[in-house]
N, C-alpha and C positions, 0 to 999 in steps of 0.2 A: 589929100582928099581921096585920088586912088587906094591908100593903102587904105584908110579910114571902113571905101567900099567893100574892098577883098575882105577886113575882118568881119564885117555885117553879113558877106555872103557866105562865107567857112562858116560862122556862127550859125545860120538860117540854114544852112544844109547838114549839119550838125544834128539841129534839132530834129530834121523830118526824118533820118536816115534812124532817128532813136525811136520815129514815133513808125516810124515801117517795121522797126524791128520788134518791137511791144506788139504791134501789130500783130504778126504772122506769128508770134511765142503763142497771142490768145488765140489764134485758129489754130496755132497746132494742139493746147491744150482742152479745146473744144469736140476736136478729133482720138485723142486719146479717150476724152470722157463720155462721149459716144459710140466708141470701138468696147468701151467695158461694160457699157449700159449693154449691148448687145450682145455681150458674151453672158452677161447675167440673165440677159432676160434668155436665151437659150439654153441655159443652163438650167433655170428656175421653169424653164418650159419640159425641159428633158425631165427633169425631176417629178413633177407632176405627174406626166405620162407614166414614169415608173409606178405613183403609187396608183394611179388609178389604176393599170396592169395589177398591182397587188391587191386592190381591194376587191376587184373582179374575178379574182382566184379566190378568196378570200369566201364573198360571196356562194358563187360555184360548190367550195368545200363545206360551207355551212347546211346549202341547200340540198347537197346530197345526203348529210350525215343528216339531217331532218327528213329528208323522205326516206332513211334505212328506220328511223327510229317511228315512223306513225308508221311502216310497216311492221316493224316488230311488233307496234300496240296495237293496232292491225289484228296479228295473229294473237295475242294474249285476249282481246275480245271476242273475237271469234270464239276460242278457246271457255272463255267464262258462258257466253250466252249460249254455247253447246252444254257445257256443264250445269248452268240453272235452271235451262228448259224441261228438263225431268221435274222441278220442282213446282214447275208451273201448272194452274189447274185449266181444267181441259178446258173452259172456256174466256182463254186468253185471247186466242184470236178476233174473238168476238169484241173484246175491251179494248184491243188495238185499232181493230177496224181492217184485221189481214186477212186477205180471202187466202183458198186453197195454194194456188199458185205463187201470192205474194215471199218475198223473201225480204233479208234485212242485209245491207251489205256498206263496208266500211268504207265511203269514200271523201277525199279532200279531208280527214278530220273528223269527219262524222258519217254519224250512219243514215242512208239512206235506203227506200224501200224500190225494189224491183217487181213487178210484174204488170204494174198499172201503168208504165210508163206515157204511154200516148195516153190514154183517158184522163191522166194527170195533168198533161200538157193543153191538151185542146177547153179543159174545162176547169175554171178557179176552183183551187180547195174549199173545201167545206166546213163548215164551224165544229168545233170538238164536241161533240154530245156527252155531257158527262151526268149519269145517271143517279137519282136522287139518293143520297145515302152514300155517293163515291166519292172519292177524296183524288187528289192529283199525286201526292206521294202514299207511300202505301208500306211508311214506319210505323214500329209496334209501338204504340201508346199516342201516336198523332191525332188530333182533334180533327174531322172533319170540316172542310169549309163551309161546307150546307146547312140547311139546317139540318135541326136531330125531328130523328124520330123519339116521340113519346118514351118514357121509359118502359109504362107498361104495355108496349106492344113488343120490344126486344124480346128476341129469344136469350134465356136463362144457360149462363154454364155454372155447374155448383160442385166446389173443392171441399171434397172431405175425406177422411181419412183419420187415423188414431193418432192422438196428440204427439206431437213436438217433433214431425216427420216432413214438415219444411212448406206444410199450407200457405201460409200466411205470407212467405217469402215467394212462391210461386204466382198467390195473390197479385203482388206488388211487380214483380216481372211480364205478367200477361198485360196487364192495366199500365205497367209504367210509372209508376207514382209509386210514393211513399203514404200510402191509406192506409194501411192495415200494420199493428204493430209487431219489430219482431223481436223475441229474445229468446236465447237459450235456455227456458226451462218449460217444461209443460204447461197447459190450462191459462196462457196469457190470450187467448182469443174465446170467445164465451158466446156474444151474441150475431147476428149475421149481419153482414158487411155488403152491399150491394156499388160496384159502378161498373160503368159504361166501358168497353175496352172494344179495339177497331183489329181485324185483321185484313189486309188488303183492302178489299171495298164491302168487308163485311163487318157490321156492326152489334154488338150483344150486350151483354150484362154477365158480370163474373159476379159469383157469392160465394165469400168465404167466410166459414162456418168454426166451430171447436171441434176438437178433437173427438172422435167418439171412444167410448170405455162407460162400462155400469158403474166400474169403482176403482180407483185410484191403486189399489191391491192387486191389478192386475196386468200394471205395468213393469216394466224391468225395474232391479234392485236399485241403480243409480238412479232413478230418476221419480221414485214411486214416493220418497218423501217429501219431493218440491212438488209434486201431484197433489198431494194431500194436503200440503201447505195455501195450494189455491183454490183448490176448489174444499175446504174444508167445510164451508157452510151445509146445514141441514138442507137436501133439497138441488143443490145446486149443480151437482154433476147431471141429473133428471133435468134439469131443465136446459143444460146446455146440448145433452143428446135430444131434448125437443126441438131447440133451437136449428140443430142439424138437420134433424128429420124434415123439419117444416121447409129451409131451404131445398133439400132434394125433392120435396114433394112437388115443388112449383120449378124445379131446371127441365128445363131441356134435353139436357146432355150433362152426363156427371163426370166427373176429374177424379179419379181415386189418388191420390198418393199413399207411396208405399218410401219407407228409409232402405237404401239401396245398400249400405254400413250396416245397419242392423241385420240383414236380412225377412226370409218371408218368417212372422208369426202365426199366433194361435188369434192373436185378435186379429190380423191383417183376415185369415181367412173367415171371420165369423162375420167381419164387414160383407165380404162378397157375399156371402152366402145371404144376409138380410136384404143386400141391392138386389139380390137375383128371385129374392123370393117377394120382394113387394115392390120390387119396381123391374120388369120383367121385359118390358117393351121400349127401354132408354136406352142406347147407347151409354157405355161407359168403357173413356178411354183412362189405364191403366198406367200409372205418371211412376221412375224409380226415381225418386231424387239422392241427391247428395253421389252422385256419380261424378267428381269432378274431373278423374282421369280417365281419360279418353281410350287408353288399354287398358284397364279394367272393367269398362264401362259395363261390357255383352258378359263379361265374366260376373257382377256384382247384380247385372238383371237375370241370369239363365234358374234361378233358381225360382223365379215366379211364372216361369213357364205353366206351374204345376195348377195354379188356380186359373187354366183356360181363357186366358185374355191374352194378349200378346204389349210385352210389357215394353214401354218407350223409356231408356234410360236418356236422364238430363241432370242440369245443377240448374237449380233456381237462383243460385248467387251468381255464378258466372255466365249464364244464359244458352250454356252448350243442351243441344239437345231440343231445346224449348220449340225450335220451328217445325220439326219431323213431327211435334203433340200440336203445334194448332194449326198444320195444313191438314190432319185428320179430324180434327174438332170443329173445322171451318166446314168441310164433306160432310159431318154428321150434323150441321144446328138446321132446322127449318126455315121460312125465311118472316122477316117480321109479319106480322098480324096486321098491320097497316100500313101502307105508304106515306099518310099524312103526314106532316112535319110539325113542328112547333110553331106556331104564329109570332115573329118578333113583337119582343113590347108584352108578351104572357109567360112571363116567367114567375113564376110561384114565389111569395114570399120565405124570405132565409128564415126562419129562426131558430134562434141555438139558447136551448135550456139550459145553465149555467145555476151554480151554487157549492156549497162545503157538501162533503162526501155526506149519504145516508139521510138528506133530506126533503126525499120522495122525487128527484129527479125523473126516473124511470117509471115510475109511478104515472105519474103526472101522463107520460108521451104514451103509458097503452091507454089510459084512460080517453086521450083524443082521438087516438085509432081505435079503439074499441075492439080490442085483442094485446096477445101478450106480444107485442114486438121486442120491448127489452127483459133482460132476467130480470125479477126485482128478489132480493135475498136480505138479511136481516144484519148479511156482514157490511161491511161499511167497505166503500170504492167494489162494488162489483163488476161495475160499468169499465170497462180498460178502452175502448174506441169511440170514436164520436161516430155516432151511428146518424144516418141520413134515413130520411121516413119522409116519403109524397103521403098529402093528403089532399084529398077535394072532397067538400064538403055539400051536401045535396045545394046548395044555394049557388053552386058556379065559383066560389071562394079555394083558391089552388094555397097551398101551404107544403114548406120544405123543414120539415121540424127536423134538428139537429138534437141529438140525447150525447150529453157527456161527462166524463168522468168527475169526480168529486173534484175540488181544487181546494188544496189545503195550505196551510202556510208553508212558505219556503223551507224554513227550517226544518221542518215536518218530514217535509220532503226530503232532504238532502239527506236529512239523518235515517230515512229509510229503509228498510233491508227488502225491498220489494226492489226490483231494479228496471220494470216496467210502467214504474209510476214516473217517475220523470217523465216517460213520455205521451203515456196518457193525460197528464198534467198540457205537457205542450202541445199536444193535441185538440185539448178542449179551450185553452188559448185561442189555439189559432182559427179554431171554428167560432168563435166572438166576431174574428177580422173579418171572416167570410158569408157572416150576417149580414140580414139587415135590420134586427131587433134582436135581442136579448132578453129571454125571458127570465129572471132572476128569483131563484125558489130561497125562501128563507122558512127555517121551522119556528115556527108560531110557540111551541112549546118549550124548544132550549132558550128561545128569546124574553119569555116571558121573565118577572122576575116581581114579585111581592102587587101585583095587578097591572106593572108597565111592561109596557113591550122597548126591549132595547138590546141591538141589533150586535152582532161579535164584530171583532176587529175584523175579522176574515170577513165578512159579508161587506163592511165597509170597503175594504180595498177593492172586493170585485167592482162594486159602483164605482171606484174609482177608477176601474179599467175598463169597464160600457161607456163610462163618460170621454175617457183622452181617447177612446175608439173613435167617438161618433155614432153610435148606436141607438138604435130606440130601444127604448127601454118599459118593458110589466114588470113590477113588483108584485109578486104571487107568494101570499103566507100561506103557506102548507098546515097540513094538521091543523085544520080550525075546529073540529069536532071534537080535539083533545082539551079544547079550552073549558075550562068548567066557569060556573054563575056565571054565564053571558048572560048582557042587557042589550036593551037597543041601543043603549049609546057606545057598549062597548066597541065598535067595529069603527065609529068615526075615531076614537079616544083614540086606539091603534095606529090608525092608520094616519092620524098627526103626531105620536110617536115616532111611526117608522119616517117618514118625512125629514122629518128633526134629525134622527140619529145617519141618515143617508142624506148629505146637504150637497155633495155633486150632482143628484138623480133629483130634485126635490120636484122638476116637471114629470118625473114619471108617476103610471097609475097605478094605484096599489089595490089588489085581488084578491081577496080570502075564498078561502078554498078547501078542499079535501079531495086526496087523489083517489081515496081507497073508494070515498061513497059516492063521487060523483057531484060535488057539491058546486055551482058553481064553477064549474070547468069549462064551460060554453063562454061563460064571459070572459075569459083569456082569450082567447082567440079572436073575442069582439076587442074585445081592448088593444091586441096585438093588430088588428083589421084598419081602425083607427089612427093609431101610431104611425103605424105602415104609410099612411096617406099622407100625414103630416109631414112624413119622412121625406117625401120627393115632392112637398107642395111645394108651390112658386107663385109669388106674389110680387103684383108689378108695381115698377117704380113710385108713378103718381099716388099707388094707396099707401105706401111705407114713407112718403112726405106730407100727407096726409097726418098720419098718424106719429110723422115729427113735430111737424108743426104744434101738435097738440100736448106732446111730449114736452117743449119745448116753452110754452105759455103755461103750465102747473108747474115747474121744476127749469129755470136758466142756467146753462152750462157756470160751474165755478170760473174763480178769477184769480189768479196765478198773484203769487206774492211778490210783495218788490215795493219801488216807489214808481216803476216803472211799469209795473203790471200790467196785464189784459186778458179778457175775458174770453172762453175759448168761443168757439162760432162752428156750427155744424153748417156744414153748405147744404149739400142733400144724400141721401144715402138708399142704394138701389142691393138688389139680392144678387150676387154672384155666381152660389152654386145650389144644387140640393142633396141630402144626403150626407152630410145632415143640413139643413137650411143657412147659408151661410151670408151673411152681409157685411157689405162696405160702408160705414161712414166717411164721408170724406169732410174733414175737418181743418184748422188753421194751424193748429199745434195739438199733437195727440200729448202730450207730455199736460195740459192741462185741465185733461178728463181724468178724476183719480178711477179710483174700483165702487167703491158708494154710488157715485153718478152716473159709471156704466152697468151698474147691475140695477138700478133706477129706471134707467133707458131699456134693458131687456124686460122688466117687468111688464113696463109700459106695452110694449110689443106683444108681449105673450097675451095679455088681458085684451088689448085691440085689435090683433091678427089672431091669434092661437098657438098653434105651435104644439099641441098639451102631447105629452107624449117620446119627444124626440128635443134634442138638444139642439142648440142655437149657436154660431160661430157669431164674433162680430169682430170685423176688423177695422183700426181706425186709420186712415192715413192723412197725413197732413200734405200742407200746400208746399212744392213743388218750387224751389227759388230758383227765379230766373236771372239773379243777379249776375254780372259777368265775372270769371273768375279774377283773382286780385281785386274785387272792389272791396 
């Protein structure tokens, strides 16, 4: 029984002496893993410290080399606005707002102004006055924000000078656009070109003019036969130095250009001598172009010293030179004739005369002005620019007539040895786009044909390109005076004719005419007056379901084929846009309206709204499935 005890108690003291010793293993292992957690976290603390020491040097080294570098730009500003200020005109201060004292000074980054400092301080800044006609940037060829002033109050600058001496190019550099055609050979510029061009906060009108010369003979040997090849027509050289003339007569301030390669001629000087003897009291600044190197520049101008003007060498291609000629021409223009502005919402109607070359286009446009604004010649494409022409009519009636070049078939074109027609071609295109009617001349006499009138391919396809334009559209037969046995019914007969063989246009109005006599020339403009209206009319919801409705009770949407079939369903249909009038049907299934039924539906519209004049959009949309996806 004793021993029995002793082994129960050896056993029992056994186990505790194993469980003291497991014991103290896990406090010493708890100790160890605390003794490392602590050296980590000192470690991981020491290391921190280091980078944040590194990134604060870091820092430091950034913010120094930042302030060496806005001090450098510092001095290169400094340096510039010293350097510009010679170019600046003397009443700059005035347009900044700097008194005598004020100065401009680089600081934090930017520039700020010194001398007003406490009046600045005690009292909120003032609103920017920015004065009518001024713009906030003051790049060559930038639109002002404001409105404009009238065209005919602008002061006039007019470039002229003896053909193929870089007009036309100068043109397009003062103005900024691509208006005025160029190419390398003589006589490609003929009638005068008027736009608007801005320098600083000054605003004008440039006109570029042809070439002046009596005769094509009295130009250099290289160039005397493409001379004569353009202006070959009876007449036409007289007319483009009227065209000139008439330009200088109404500038301002004239542009001479002189070819700075060529050197001074025998015409260069018979120019001056006609500005000095009939226009006596104009400023005329003296332009060398084609000076594109900048060391030869004063070498390739010293030789026009000699015709008493003091002569501005420049490139019209590359733009060197051009701002030393309009800080002088900006000092010499008066200032506009009016302050008024444009009234928003009164902008004159676009239209652009369109048709095949030599059929009375130019014609047509002095007849509405009542003077010779385009050449009219007997050679066929005289016209090379789209010429812009304001007109206001005694009745309040504002018009933007567009005159442009012939447009002849592509092929035509492409195969041409003219290499200025391509772009007179894209030219008179693009003056369609920037219409907002299209007056389309067809000749009455190459149309006619055994007593019908039927229209050329070419005249087709222009309808075809007023119509995918969106264009209103006159049909104007030219030459009706050539038409021999006219009756009274002849002029309806015609003009269901012309309808028929023009089926894009068939809502436009058709106008017989003569440009030469005057015949009926007033109702163009009424017709174009008309058009015009219809052009931006807008008609509300309730009357266009109105006028479905009724639509809809004479003629029920077709019915889709199948055994399943269904009949389509217009729900209601409202105007979208205008310009050309555009509308929405909104329908169940557009796939069950064919072409018959929609051109049904625009009839309907035209004969109950109107429309007469301008083209119609209709778009159809269908209903909208809300079903969820995977059903």
């Amino acid at each position: 029984m004793s021993s029995m005890w002793v082994c129960a108690s050896t056993q029992s003291f056994r186990v505790s002496n194993r469980a003291s010793i497991l014991q103290k293993h896990h406090q010493r292992c708890q100790c160890q893993a605390a003794a490392q957690q602590a050296v980590r976290t000192n470690f991981s603390s020491s290391h921190q410290h280091q980078q944040q020491q590194q990134l604060t040097l870091d820092l430091e080294t950034a913010n120094a080399a930042e302030q060496a570098s806005m001090d450098e730009i510092a001095q290169i500003m400094a340096a510039k606005l010293e350097q510009q200020a010679r170019l600046m005109p003397p009443d700059i201060d005035q347009t900044l707002g700097l008194d005598a004292d004020s100065s401009l000074e680089w600081q934090n980054g930017s520039l700020s102004l010194e001398g007003d400092e406490e009046a600045s301080a005690s009292s909120p800044p003032a609103p920017q006055q920015v004065k009518p006609g001024s713009r906030k940037a003051s790049k060559r060829g930038d639109k002002p924000r404001t409105k404009e002033i009238p065209f005919q109050d602008l002061p006039k600058v007019a470039i002229v000078g003896r053909p193929n001496v870089g007009k036309s190019a100068l043109f397009n550099r003062i103005t900024g656009s691509a208006t005025a055609i160029v190419y390398d050979y003589p006589g490609v510029t003929r009638d005068r070109l008027y736009t608007r061009a801005y320098w600083g906060n000054t605003e004008f009108v440039v006109v570029d003019t042809g070439g002046l010369m009596g005769d094509a003979s009295k130009l250099d040997a290289d160039i005397s036969a493409a001379a004569m090849h353009a202006i070959s027509a009876e007449g036409l050289p007289e007319a483009i130095e009227r065209q000139a003339a008439a330009g200088v007569a109404e500038a301002d301030c004239i542009v001479l250009v002189m070819d700075g390669q060529t050197g001074l001629t025998a015409t260069d000087q018979e120019i001056v001598s006609w500005l000095r003897r009939s226009h006596p009291n104009k400023p005329v600044m003296l332009a060398i172009n084609k000076c594109e190197n900048p060391q030869k520049a004063d070498i390739q101008a010293a030789d026009f010293w000699a015709l008493g003007l003091e002569p501005i060498a420049l490139s019209a291609i590359s733009g060197s030179g051009t701002g030393e000629l309009m800080e002088q021409l900006v000092h010499s223009l008066p200032p506009p004739k009016s302050e008024e502005h444009v009234p928003e919402g009164a902008e004159p109607l676009a239209v652009a005369i369109v048709g095949r070359p030599n059929v009375g286009k130019s014609s047509l446009l002095n007849s509405f002005v009542g003077r010779e604004r385009s050449i009219v010649s007997s050679m066929s494409g005289t016209t090379r620019d789209a010429i812009d022409t304001d007109l206001v009519l005694p009745d309040g009636r504002a018009f933007k007539l567009i005159d442009t070049a012939g447009i002849r078939k592509r092929v035509a074109v492409s195969a041409s040895k003219d290499g200025a027609e391509p772009l007179s071609v894209g030219r008179a295109l693009a003056a369609i786009r920037r219409a907002d009617l299209a007056v389309l001349v067809i000749d009455a006499v190459e149309c006619t044909t055994s007593g019908h009138f039927a229209v050329t391919t070419q005249d087709f396809r222009l309808c075809e390109i007023i119509a995918a334009e969106g264009r209103a559209c006159v049909i104007v037969v030219n030459k009706w005076d050539c038409i021999k046995d006219k009756s009274n019914k002849t002029m309806e007969e015609y003009r269901t004719d012309v309808l028929a063989s023009m089926r894009p246009i068939t809502w436009a109005t058709v106008v017989f005419t003569s440009a030469t006599t005057g015949q009926r020339v007033s109702k163009v403009l009424d017709a174009a007056t008309e058009a015009g209206k219809e052009h931006v009319r807008r008609v509300s919801t309730a009357t266009m379901n109105m006028v479905l409705q009724e639509t809809l009770a004479w003629k029920s949407p077709p019915t889709g084929k199948g055994s399943q079939a269904k009949r389509g369903r217009i729900y209601y249909v409202t105007q979208a846009a205008t310009r050309p009038p555009t509308f929405v049907f909104f329908v169940n299934d557009p796939k069950l309206f064919t072409d018959d039924y929609r051109r049904y539906v625009e009839r309907q519209l035209r004969d109950n709204v109107g429309f007469a004049g301008t083209p119609v959009r209709m778009f159809w949309r269908g209903k909208v499935s809300t079903s969820p996806l995977g059903a």
